[in-house]
Residue, then its C-alpha position, 0 to 999 in steps of 0.5 A: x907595558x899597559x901605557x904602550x898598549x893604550x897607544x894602539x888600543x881601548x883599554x878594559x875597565x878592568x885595566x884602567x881601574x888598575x892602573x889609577x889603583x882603584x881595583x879592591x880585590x886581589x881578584x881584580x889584581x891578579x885578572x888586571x896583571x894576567x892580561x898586562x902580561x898578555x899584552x906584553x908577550x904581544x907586543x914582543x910577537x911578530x905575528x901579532x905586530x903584522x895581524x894588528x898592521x894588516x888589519x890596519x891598512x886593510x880598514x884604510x884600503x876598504x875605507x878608500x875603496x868604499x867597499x868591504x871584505x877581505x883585503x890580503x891575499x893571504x897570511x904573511x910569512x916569515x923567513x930566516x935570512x941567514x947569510x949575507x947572500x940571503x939578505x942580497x937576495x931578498x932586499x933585490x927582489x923587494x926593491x924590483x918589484x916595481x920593475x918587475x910588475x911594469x909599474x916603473x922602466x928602472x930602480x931610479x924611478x921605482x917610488x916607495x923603494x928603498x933602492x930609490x932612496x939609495x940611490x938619491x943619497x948616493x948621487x945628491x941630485x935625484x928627484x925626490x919621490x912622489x911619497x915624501x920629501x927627504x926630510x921625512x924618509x927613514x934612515x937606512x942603513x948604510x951599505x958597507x963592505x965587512x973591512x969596514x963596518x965592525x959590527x958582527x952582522x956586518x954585510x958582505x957587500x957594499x953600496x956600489x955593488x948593490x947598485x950595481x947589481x939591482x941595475x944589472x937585474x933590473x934591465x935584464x927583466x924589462x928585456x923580457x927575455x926569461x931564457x937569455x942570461x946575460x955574460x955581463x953579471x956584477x962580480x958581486x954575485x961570484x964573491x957572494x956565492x949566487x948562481x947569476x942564472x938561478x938568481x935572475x928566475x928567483x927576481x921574476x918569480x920563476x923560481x919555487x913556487x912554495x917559498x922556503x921558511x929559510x934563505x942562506x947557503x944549504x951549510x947555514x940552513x943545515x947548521x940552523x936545522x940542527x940547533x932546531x933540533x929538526x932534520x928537514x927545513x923546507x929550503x935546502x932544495x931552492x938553496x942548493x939551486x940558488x947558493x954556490x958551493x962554498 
């Protein structure tokens, strides 16, 4: 644990000492393993992991920029994806925030995107991305239908229909037009249960304006509320908005 944690940070002399068994005391053992123990609940703490890359990227940004200060806007948030439809939603929203900021006109041009990427494998003749080559992109994992992925977390939708949807969404929001839902909507939407018009607003912000610590149908979120042990999750309201009745 100690040896993972010295590729991140400077290791205490106290630590240093122990590690090359040069510690004397059982004092100096026991304060050495405290705070090895300390590093290794760290490392597993997502908070923790997020603190250490912000501050990270902030450092290179003001670097860059020749400036210092704060660099976020505020602290991350973790939200609970708890159904197949949650994850639709919020991979959506992620891969059109280019589309939606004005920094690209489709999902096929939209760099530093997963959807890009998807795309580009699923057509073997796309540009590459200004970021890097594909022999260095990260591998992603494959989109595929239930009936054929037999791990237990296995998604409800496939590659197609996510193009397919992310296309659809994608043009919608450069019409510029918030109010007029188009009657052309993917069918993956009625299979997974999204409501076409709740889910348009959610893709350009308009939705809550407090996010929700949970993402799923109000019957997974109430099911994750009880092993909780709480009667209240902030989210019901946007998902009984968002989600259609199962």
């Amino acid at each position: 644990m100690a040896t993972q944690w010295e590729k991140l940070y400077s290791l205490p002399l106290l630590v240093s000492r122990y590690l090359h068994y040069e510690t004397t005391t059982r004092v100096e053992n026991e304060e050495a393993e405290q705070i090895i123990e300390t590093w290794r609940n760290r490392l597993t703490d997502i908070s923790w992991f997020m603190r250490s890359l912000n501050e990270h990227l902030a450092r290179r940004a003001n670097e860059e920029d020749r400036c210092s200060g704060r660099f976020w806007e505020g602290r991350f948030k973790s939200q609970a994806l708890l159904d197949e439809a949650a994850v639709l939603t919020c991979m959506s929203y992620v891969d059109l925030n280019p589309v939606r900021a004005g920094m690209a006109e489709s999902p096929e041009v939209s760099d530093f995107t997963s959807i890009q990427q998807r795309i580009q494998q699923h057509t073997k003749s796309g540009a590459k991305s200004k970021s890097a080559t594909s022999e260095s992109l990260p591998t992603l994992v494959p989109l595929v239908k239930q009936s054929q992925d037999r791990h237990e977390n296995a998604i409800g939708f496939s590659l197609v229909d996510y193009l397919e949807l992310v296309d659809w969404a994608g043009r919608v929001i450069r019409e510029n037009k918030p109010g007029a839902i188009p009657d052309n909507a993917p069918p993956i939407l009625q299979r997974i249960g999204l409501e076409p018009g709740r889910y348009l607003e959610h893709l350009q912000g308009l939705a809550a304006t407090e996010k929700p610590t949970m993402f799923g149908h109000v019957k997974q979120i109430r099911r994750a509320a009880n092993s909780l042990g709480r009667s209240f999750i902030k989210g019901i309201g946007e998902a009984q908005r968002l989600y259609r009745p199962a």
